[in-house]
C-alpha positions in Angstrom: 2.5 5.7 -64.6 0.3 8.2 -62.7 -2.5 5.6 -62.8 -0.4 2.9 -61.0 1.2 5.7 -58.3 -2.7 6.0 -57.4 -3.4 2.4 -57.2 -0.8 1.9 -55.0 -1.8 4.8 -52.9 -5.1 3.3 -53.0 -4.4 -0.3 -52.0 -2.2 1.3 -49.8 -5.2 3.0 -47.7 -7.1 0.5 -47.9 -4.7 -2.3 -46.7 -4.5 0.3 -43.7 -8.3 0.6 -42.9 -8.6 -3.4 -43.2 -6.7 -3.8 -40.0 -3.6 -4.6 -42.0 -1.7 -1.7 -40.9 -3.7 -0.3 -37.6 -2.7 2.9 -36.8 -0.7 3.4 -33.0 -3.5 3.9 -30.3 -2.9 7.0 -28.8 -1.2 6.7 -25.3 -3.5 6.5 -22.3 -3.1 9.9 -20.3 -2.5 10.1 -16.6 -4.8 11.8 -14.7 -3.1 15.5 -13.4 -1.6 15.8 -10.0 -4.2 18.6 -9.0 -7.3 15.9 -10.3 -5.6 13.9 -8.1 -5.3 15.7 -5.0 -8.9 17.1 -5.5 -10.1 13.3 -5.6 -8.1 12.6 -2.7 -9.5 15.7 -0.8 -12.7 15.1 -2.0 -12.9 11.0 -0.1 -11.2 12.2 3.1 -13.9 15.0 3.1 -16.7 12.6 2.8 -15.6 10.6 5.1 -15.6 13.0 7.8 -19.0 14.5 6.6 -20.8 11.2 6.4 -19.6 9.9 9.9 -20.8 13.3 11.4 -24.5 12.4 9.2 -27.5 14.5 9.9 -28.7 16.8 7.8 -25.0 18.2 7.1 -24.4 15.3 4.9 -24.5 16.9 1.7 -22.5 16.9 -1.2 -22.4 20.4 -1.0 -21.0 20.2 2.5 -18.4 17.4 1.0 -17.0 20.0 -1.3 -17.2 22.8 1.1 -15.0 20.4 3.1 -12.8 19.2 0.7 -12.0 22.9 -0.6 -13.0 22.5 -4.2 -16.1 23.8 -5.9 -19.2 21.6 -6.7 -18.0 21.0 -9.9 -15.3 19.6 -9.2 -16.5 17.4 -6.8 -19.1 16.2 -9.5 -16.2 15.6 -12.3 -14.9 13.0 -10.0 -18.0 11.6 -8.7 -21.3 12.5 -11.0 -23.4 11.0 -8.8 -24.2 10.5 -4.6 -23.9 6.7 -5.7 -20.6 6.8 -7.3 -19.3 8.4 -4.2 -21.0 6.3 -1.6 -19.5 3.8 -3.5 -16.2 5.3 -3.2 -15.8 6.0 0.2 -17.1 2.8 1.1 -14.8 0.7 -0.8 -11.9 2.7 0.8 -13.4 2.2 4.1 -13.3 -1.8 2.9 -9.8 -1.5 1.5 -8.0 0.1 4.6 -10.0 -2.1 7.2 -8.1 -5.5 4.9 -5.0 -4.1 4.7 -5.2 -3.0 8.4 -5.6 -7.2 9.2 -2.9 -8.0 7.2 -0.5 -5.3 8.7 -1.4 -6.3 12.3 -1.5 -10.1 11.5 2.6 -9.8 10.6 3.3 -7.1 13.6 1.2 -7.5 16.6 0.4 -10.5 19.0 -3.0 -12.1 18.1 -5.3 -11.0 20.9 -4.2 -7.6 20.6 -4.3 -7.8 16.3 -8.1 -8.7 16.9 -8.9 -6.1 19.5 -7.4 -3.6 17.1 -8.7 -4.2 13.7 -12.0 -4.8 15.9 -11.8 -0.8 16.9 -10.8 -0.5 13.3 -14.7 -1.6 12.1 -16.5 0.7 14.5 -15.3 3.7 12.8 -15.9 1.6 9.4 -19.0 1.4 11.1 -19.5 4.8 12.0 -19.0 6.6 8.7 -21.4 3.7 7.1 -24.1 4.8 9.0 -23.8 8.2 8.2 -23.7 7.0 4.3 -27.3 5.3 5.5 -28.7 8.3 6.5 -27.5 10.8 3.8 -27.8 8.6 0.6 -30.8 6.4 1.3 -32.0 6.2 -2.4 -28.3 5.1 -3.1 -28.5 2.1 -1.1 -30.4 -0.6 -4.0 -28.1 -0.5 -6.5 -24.9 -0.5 -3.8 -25.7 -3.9 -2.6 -23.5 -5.8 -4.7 -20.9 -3.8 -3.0 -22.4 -4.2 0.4 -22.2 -8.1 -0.2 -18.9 -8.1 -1.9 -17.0 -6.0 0.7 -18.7 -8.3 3.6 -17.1 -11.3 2.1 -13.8 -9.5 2.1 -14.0 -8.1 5.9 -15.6 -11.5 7.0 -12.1 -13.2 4.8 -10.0 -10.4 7.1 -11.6 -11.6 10.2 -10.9 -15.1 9.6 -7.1 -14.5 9.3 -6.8 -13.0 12.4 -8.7 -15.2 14.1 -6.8 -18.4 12.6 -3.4 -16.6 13.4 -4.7 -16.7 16.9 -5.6 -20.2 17.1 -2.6 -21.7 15.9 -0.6 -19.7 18.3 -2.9 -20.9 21.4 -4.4 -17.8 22.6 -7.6 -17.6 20.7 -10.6 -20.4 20.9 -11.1 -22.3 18.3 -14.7 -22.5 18.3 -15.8 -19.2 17.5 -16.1 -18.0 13.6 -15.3 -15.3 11.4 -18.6 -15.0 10.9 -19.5 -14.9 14.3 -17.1 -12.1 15.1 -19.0 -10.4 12.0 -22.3 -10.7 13.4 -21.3 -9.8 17.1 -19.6 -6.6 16.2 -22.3 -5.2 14.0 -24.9 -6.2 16.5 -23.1 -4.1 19.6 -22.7 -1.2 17.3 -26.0 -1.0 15.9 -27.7 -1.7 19.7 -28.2 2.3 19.7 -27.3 5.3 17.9 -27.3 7.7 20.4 -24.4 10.0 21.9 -21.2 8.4 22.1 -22.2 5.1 20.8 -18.4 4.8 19.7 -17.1 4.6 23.2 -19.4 2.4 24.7 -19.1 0.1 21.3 -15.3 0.0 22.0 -15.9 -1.2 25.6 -18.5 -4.2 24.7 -16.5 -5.2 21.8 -13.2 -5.0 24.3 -15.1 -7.4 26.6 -16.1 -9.8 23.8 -12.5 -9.9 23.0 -11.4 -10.6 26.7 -14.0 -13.5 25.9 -12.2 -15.0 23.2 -9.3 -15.5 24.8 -7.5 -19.3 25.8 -7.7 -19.0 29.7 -4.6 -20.5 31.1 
């Protein structure tokens, strides 16, 4: 009797380790509020810190920034890479959603002239990034060519929306718009590029418009 009780126990175990009876995975755990908000800190931080550029663009000046110790900035991001990354696919993210947003709410001239503004401080931060976390850069361009696509895709939808409703020409491209507005805002990196990028881009605009 005691040898069949451990048989069964046996067979038992071992139906269990032979996948008949997996055990419940244990529940996936959310990350904390606090990781959160340090994450969160931590992007908008980097942001600010890599559009500045120069010699200030440190991760230690990101944290200082940010409020959180070293540390913790390199729990959420172990390497200058992973935030680069980061950052830029934010920048990416909220420049898309931006030309969806103004496509539903704002008139098509205007929509373009915006989300236009919209790249040159994409623009801006990016060339910070350049500057700070050169030996990033190789293994980044799949996201560099990825994120292009996307903006490029962005572009397009504005500039369709325009066409259809008459008040943009209909023979300029998305990627003509893409190559237009990085060539004005890399034509120099001096003092108050931004502004003077704004004004040439605003003129390109006032070119794309249906003259009636």
């Amino acid at each position: 009797m005691v040898a069949e009780a451990k048989k069964a126990r046996k067979e038992s175990a071992q139906g269990v380790t032979n996948g008949k009876a997996p055990p419940p995975e244990s529940p996936v755990r959310k990350p904390r509020a606090d990781s959160l908000r340090n994450r969160e800190r931590l992007l908008v931080a980097a942001r600010q810190v890599f559009a500045a550029g120069g010699t200030g663009a440190s991760l230690e000046a990101v944290a200082r920034d940010a409020g959180v110790g070293i540390g913790t900035l390199y729990r959420h991001f172990p390497t200058r890479e992973a935030l680069f990354q980061a950052v830029y696919a934010r920048e990416v993210d909220e420049l898309v959603a931006l030309a969806e947003a103004l496509a539903e709410e704002v008139e098509p001239v205007s929509a373009i002239r915006r989300w236009l503004h919209g790249m040159v401080r994409m623009v801006a931060t990016k060339r910070g990034m350049l500057a700070a976390l050169e030996p990033a850069l190789e293994t980044s361009q799949p996201l560099f060519s990825a994120s292009s696509a996307r903006m490029q895709q962005a572009a397009g939808g504005l500039l369709q929306r325009g066409v259809e409703l008459g008040a943009i020409r209909d023979d300029v491209s998305a990627e003509d718009v893409m190559r237009a507005v990085l060539g004005i805002c890399y034509i120099r990196q001096d003092d108050g590029w931004q502004a003077r990028t704004i004004r040439l881009l605003d003129i390109f605009v006032d070119g794309l418009v249906v003259l009636r």
